[in-house]
N, C-alpha and C positions, 0 to 999 in steps of 0.2 A: 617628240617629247611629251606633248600633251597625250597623247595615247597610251603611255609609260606611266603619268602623272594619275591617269581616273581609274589603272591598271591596280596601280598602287593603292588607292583610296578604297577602290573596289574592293580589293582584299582584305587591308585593313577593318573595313566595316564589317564583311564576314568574317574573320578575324574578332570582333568585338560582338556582332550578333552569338557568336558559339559561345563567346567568354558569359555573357549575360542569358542566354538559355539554361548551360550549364548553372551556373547560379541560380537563378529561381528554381532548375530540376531539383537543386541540394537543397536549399533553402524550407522546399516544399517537403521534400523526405526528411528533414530533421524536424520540422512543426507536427509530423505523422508521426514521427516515432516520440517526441515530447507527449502528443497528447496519447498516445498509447503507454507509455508508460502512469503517464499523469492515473489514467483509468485503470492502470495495474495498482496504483497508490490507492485509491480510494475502494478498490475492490479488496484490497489487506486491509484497509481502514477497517472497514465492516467487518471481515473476517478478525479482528482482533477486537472489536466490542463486543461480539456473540462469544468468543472465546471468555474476555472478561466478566460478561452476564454471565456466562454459565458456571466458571467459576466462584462467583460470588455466590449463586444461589448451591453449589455444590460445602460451599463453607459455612451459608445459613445451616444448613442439612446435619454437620459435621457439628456446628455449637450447640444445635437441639439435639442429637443425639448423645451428647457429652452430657449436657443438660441434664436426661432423661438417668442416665446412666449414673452421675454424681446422684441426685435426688433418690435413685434406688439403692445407691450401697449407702448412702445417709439413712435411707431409713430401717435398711440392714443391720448398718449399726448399734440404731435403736434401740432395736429388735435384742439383739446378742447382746447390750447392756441391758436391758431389761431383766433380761434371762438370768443374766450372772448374779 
């Protein structure tokens, strides 16, 4: 009976070493894929302020040329009351 009894324990222990290997094997693959996505997050981060800089200075671009364009058919029209 005692041979049955540490037969028992025995396994049980190995039985709970697999349970807890297992566990830290997951444990450790889900903190890997956290921080790999985590560095996919901050790698869009960047990638969507350079998108936003460039748009912004693509709309400077867009109100100086408006700008430029209102101020020449203003002075177009002037021109053409002058004339009349």
């Amino acid at each position: 009976m005692n041979g049955e009894a540490a037969g028992v324990v025995g396994a049980g222990g190995t039985f709970l070493l697999l349970i807890v290997v297992v566990w830290q094997v997951a444990v450790t693959w889900r903190a890997r894929m956290l921080s790999a996505r985590e560095e996919q997050y901050k790698q869009l981060a960047l990638k969507y302020a350079k998108l936003m800089e460039d748009n912004l200075e693509l709309h400077r671009r867009s109100l100086d040329e408006l700008t430029q364009a209102r101020l020449s058919i203003e002075a177009l029209e002037k021109r053409t009351h002058a004339i009349e």
